[in-house]
N, C-alpha and C positions, 0 to 999 in steps of 0.2 A: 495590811488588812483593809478590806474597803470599808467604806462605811453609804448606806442605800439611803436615799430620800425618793418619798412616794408622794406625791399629790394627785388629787381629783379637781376636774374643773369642768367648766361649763354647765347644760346643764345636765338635767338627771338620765340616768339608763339605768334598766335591770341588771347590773353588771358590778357596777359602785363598790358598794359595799364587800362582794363575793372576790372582785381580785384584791382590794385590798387585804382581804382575809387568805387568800392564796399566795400571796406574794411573803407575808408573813409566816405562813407554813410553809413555804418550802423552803424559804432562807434560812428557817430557824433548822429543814430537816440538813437540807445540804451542805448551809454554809453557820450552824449555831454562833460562829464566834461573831459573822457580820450585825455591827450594830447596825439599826433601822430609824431613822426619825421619820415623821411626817409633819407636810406644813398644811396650817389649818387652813382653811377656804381657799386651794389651789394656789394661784401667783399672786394673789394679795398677800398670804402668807411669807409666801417665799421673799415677796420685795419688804413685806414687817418686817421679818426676822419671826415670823409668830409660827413655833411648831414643839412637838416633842419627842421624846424617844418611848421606843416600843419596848415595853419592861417587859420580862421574862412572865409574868401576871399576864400580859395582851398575848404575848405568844403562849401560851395555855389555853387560852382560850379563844381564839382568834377562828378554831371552826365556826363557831356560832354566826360569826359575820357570812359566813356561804348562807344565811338562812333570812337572812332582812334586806330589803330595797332600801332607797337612799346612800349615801356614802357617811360613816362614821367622822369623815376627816371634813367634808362641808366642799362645795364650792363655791366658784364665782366665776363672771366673765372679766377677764383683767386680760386685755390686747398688751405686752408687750412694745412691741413697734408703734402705740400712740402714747409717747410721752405726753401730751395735751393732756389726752384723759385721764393718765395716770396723775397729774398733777393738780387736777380739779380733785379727782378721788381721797387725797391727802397719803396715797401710797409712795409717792417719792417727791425729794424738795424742787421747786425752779430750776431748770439749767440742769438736773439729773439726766443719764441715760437709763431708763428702766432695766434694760439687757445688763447694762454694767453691775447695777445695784443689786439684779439678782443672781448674777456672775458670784458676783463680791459677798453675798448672801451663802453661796453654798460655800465658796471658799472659806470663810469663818466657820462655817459647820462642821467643816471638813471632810463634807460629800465628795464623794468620786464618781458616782455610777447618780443619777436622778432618772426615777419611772415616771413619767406622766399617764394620765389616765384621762383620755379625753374626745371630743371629737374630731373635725377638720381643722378649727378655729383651733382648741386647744393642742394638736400635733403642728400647727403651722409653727403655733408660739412655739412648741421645743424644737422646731427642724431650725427654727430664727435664734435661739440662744443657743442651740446646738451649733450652729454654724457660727454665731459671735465668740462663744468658748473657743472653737478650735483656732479663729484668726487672728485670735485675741492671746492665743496659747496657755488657757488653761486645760487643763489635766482632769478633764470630766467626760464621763459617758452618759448619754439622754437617749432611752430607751422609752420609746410608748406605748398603749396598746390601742387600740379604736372603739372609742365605743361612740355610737350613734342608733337611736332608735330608725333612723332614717335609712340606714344603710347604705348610702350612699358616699364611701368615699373612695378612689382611685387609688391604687389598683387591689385593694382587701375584698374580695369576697363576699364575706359578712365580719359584718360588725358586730361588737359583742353587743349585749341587749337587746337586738335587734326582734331576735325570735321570741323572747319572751314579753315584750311589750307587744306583739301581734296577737299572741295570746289571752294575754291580759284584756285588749281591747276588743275583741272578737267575746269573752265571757262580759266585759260590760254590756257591749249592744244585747247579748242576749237575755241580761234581765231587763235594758233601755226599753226592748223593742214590747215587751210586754203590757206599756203603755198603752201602745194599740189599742187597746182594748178598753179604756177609759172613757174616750169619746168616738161618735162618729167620724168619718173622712177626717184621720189623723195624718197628718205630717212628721214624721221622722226624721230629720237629718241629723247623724251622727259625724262630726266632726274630729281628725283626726292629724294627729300630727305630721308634717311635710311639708317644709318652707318650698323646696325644688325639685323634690322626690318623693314620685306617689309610693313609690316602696308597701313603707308601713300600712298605706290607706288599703293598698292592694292584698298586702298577707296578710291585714286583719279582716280582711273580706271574705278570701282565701278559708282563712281559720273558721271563720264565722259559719260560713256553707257546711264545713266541715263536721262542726258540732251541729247543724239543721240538720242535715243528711244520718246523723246517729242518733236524730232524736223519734219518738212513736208519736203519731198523731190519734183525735179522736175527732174527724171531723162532722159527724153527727151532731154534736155538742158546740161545734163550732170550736173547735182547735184543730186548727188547717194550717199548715205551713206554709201556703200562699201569703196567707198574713204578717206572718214573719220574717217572709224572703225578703232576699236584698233586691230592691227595683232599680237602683242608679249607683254609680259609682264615677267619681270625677277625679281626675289627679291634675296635677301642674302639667305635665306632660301631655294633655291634651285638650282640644280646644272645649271650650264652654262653651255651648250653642242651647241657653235655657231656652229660647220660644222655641225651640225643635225637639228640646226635651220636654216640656212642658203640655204641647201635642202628644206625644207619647205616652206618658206618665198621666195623665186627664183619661185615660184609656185604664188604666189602672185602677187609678182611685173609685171609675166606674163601678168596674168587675170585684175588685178585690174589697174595697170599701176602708182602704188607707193605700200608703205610700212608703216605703223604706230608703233613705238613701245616706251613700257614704261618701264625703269629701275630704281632701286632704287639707289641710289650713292653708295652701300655698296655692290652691287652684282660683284661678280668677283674681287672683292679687292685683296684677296690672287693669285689669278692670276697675279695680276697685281706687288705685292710687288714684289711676286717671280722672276718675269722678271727683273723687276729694280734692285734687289739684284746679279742677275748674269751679271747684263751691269754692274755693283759697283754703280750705284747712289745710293745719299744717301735718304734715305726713311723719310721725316721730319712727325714728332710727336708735340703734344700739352703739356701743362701743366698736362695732365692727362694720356698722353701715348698714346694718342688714334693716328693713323695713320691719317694725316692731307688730309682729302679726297677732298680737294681742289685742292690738286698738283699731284691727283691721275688719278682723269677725267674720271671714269668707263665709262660715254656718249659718252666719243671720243675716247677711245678706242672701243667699240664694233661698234662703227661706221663705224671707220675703217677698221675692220676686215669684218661687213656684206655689208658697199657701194660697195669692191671691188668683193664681192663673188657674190652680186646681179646683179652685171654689171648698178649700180647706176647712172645718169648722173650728181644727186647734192645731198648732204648729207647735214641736217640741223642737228643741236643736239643743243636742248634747255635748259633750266634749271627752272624750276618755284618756285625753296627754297625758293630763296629771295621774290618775288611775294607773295608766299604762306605764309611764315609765318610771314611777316608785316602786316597780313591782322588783321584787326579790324574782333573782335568776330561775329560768325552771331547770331541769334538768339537760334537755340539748346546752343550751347557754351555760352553765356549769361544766360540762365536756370542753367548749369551747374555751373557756375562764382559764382551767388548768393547763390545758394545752398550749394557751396563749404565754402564759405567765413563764412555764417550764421554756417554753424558747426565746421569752426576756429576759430571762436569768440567766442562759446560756448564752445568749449576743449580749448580755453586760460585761463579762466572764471573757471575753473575745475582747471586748473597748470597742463593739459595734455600736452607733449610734444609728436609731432610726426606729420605725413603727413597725412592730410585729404582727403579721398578719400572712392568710392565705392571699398568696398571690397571682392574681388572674392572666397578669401578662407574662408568666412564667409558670405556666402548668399547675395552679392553684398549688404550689408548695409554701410550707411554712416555713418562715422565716426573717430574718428580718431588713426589710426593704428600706432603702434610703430617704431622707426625709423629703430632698429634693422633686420623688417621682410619688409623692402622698398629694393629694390634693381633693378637697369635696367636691360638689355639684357632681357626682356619677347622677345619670339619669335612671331610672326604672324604664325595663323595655317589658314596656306593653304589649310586643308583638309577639312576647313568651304564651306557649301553647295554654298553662293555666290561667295567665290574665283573659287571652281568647274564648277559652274555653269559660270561662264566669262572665262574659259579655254574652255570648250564645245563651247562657242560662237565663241572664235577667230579660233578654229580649222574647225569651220564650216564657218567662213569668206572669 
């Protein structure tokens, strides 16, 4: 009889919470006798020893979990493959292999099958102990699923949470943008999640139009949808040319008597390093290398640079990440959730290891793809008819 270990890692998506709660329901419907444990806050867990089992009380009530954001089980970023950090962290001792310990971790548990739930960073970590398991010849299957509000990871389709944190972030700007209306010649910039993929910047803009377009105006009174509209949209993916935008947008502020704009946190990054590299700050990183875009602020820098070229009299800059990706599943993403899970259950069931997902380089079929050919940094192609088609809008705005 197998026995399933589940974790969540990295960090948040609208997803969390709801396959945890699915992956409980259908083992309990499919397979009642498989016991379930979970390790708390992902692979810090798992290298603890820190986790527990899913009582017959969880599995009762385990629908409830399709209905909340967050993951009930906690994350964390824990790289595997840097013993360094792991050993600063106090997760394993001097002279440890982390892969080994958490090898040695499920074997005492007496797991066979481990789900991970995560993104690029966290499917690398299982494709990397996935493969140390089999060379190593333990008797375990690593099955993951993708979730990234980013969407972008190679070669999955879509990510889970993906579509509902578009969502989510598209209803924030539209009580954000009502700001507007507090002072004269307002600045907007709504900031949005995207270390290397305008994705999300792009479908929560997407979304955003969407609900403008279903909304009734009264512009007599001065509620005009011109106000509201989206003016700029910036992703990684393409170049930042603010004093070109700043001409344009000055044209705006004119006629319209504010400014709306959407940037992805990832755009203008290298502008950004580069400057703080020549003032000597120091540019802080995470566990994985990645430039810590928290202490970056791409929103408040371009803020700054377009409140004072627009002749601004107030600059707002928002951030709806957090918003966005605690948000409980919506409906498309729940489709997605049980679909995903019912074909992790069945490639655990097989002793497949790898990430479940629609897959693009093979006629977007579900199933489950090897860890070897997963990998992040997919770009968002801006040359898709609706990204073009919302650039013709904001230029005609």
């Amino acid at each position: 009889m197998d026995k399933v270990g589940i974790l969540t890692a990295g960090g948040l998506a609208p997803c969390l919470s709801a396959a945890v709660g699915e992956f409980i329901l259908q083992y309990t419907k499919k397979s009642p006798e498989t016991e379930i444990i979970a390790y708390r806050y992902g692979y810090q867990g798992l290298l603890l020893g820190e986790s527990f089992v899913v009582t017959p009380e969880v599995r009762r009530q385990a629908q409830r979990l399709l209905a909340f954001g967050g993951s009930p089980l906690g994350n964390s970023r824990v790289k595997l493959t840097n013993g360094e950090d792991c050993v600063k962290r106090g997760l394993v001792k001097a002279g440890e292999d982390p892969q080994k310990v958490a090898a040695d971790q499920l074997v005492q548990d007496g797991v066979t099958v481990l789900h991970t739930i995560g993104g690029d960073d966290t499917n690398t970590a299982a494709g990397d102990l996935a493969c140390y398991l089999r060379e190593h010849h333990y008797d375990l299957t690593v099955v993951g699923l993708p979730k990234t509000v980013d969407n972008d990871v190679y070669p999955i389709a879509q990510s889970l949470g993906a579509v509902t944190a578009a969502e989510a972030g598209a209803i924030f700007f539209e009580h954000i943008v009502s700001e507007a209306s507090a002072s004269p010649r307002m600045l907007i910039v709504h900031e949005v999640m995207g270390r290397h993929c305008g994705w999300l910047t792009a479908a929560t803009a997407l979304a955003y139009r969407r609900r403008l377009e279903e909304s009734g105006w009264v512009p007599d009174i001065g509620l005009r949808q011109e106000s509201r509209e989206l003016h700029a949209i910036y992703i990684p993916e393409r170049a930042l040319d603010i004093e070109g935008e700043a001409s344009r947008l000055a044209e705006v502020m004119e006629r319209v008597g504010n400014v709306n704009v959407f940037i992805s946190e990832g755009a203008g990054v290298e502008t950004i390093v580069r400057e703080m590299d020549l003032r000597g700050e120091t540019v802080e990183r995470d566990a994985f290398g990645h430039v810590r875009l928290d202490k970056i602020q791409s929103g408040q820098y371009l803020a700054s640079r377009l409140g004072k070229q627009l002749g601004a009299e107030k600059v707002l800059v928002q951030k709806s990440g957090y918003f966005a990706r605690s948000s409980a599943a919506n409906t498309e993403d729940l489709h997605l959730i049980r679909e995903s899970v019912a074909s992790a259950i069945e490639a655990a069931s097989r002793r497949c290891s790898g990430v479940v997902g629609y897959d693009e380089e093979r006629g977007k079929t579900l199933g489950c793809i090897d860890f070897t050919r997963v990998r992040g940094g997919k770009p968002y192609d801006f040359h898709s008819d609706d990204f073009q088609s919302l650039l013709r809008t904001m230029a005609q705005s």
